[in-house]
C-alpha positions in Angstrom: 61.3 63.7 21.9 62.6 60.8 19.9 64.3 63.4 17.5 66.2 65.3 20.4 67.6 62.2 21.8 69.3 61.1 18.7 70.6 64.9 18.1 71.7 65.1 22.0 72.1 61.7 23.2 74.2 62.7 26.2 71.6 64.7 27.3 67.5 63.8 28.8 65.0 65.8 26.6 62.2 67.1 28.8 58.8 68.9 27.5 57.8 72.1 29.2 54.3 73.4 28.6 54.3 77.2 28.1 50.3 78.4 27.7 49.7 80.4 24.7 46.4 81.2 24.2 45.0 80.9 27.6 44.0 84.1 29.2 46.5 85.4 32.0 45.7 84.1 35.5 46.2 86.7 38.1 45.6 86.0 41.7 42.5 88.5 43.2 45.1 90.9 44.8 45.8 92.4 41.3 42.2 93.3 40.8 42.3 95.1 44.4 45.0 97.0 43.0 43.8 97.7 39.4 40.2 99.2 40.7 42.4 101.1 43.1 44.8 103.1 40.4 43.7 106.1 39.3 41.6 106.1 36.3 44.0 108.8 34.3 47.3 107.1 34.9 48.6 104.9 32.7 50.4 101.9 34.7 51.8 98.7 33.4 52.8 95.7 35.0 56.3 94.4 33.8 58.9 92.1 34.8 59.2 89.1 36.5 55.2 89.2 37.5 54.8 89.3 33.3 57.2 86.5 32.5 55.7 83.6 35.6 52.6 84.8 34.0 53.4 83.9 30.9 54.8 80.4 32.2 51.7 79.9 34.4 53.4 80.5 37.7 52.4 81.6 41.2 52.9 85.5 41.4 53.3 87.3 44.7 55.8 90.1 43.6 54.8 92.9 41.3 56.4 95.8 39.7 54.8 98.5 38.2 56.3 101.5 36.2 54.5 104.8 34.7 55.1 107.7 33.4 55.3 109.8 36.9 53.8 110.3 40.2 55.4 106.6 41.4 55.2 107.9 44.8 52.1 109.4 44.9 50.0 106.9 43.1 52.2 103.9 45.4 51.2 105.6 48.7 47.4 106.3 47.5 47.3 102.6 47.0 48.9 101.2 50.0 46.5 103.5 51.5 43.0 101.9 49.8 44.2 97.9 50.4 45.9 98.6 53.5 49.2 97.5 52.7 52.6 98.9 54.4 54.0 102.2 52.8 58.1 102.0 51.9 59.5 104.7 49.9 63.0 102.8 48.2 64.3 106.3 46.3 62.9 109.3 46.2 64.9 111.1 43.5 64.2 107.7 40.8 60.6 107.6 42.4 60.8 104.2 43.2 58.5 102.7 46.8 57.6 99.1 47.5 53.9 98.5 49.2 53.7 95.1 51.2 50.5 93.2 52.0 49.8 90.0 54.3 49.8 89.5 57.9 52.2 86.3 59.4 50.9 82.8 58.4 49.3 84.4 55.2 50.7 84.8 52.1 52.7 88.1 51.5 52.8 90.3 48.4 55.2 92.9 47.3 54.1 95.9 45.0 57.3 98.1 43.7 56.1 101.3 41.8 58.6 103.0 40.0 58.3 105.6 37.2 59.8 105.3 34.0 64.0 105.2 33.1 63.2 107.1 30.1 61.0 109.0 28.4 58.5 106.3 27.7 57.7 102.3 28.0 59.7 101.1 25.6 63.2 103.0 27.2 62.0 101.8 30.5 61.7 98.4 29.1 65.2 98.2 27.2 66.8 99.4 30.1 66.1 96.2 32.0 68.5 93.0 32.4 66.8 90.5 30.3 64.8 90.1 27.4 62.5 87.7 29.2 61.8 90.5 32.1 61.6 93.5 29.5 57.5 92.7 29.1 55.1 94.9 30.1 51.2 94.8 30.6 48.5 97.1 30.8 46.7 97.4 34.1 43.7 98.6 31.9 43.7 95.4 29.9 45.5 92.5 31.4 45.6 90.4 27.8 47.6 93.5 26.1 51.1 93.1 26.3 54.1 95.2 24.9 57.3 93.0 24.1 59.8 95.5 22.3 63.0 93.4 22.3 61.2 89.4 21.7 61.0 88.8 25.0 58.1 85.7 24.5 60.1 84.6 21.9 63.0 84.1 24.2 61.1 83.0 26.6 59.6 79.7 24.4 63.3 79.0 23.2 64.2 78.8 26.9 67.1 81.7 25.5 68.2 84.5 27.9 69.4 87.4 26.6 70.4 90.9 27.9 68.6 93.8 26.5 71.6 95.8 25.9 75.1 95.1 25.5 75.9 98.2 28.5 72.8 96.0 30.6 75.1 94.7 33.0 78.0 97.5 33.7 74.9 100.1 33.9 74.2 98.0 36.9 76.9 95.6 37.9 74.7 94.1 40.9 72.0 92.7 38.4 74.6 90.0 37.9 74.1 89.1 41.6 70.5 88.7 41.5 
């Protein structure tokens, strides 16, 4: 600390912890969802759900991509934890499942399958570096960061994934 304030003097210095080694700490409604996806889809967690993971946060919103069937696999799972059905766009294969009564605490599920061929086009085609992180539903602790995302993440450094991020989709500047 004493080395920041006599580069930035102007400015307060303040430590943030960021976990590294500590396993992932998921509240119980992911594993209601993971023993709920089928056994020969390959689904990964990415976004913002990865990064507040990463920094230790509460999570109640969850996006999911794979390779196909977004609808189908969304609506088998609403189905088995008896959350609300929403398909958002049929075409992209994109619905949202919501779960929790008034007075308890809600959680939004977005399925969506892949904008790409693959993972790692899905995952470049997103805003940020820090929300281009995926995880395997099948094993929580592996995680896929193509573009440095964790590394970003430490140096408190946003970056867009793609110079076109942000006239691909203008509104992501919005939210």
């Amino acid at each position: 600390i004493q080395a920041a304030k006599a580069a930035r003097y102007k400015e307060t210095p303040k430590i943030v912890y960021i976990p590294k080694m500590k396993p992932f700490d998921f509240p119980p409604i992911l594993d209601q969802v993971r023993a709920v996806l089928p056994s020969e889809q390959q689904v990964f967690l990415v976004g913002g759900a990865v990064r507040d993971a990463l920094l230790a946060r509460p999570i109640h919103d969850f996006d999911f991509v794979l390779p196909g069937n977004a609808l189908r696999i969304a609506r088998g799972v609403a189905n088995k934890i008896g959350a609300a059905y929403y398909p958002l766009d049929k075409q992209r294969q994109t619905a949202r499942l919501i779960l929790g009564a008034e007075g308890q605490t809600r959680h939004i599920f977005d399925f969506a399958a892949f904008r790409g061929p693959d993972l790692e086009a899905d995952l470049a085609d997103r805003d940020f570096t820090i929300n281009a992180i995926a995880m395997d539903m099948d094993d929580l602790q592996k995680v896929y960061d193509p573009l440095g995302g964790i590394a970003d993440l430490h140096a408190k450094t946003l970056r867009a994934c793609s110079l076109t991020a942000f006239e691909n989709d203008p509104v992501r500047i919005l939210r």
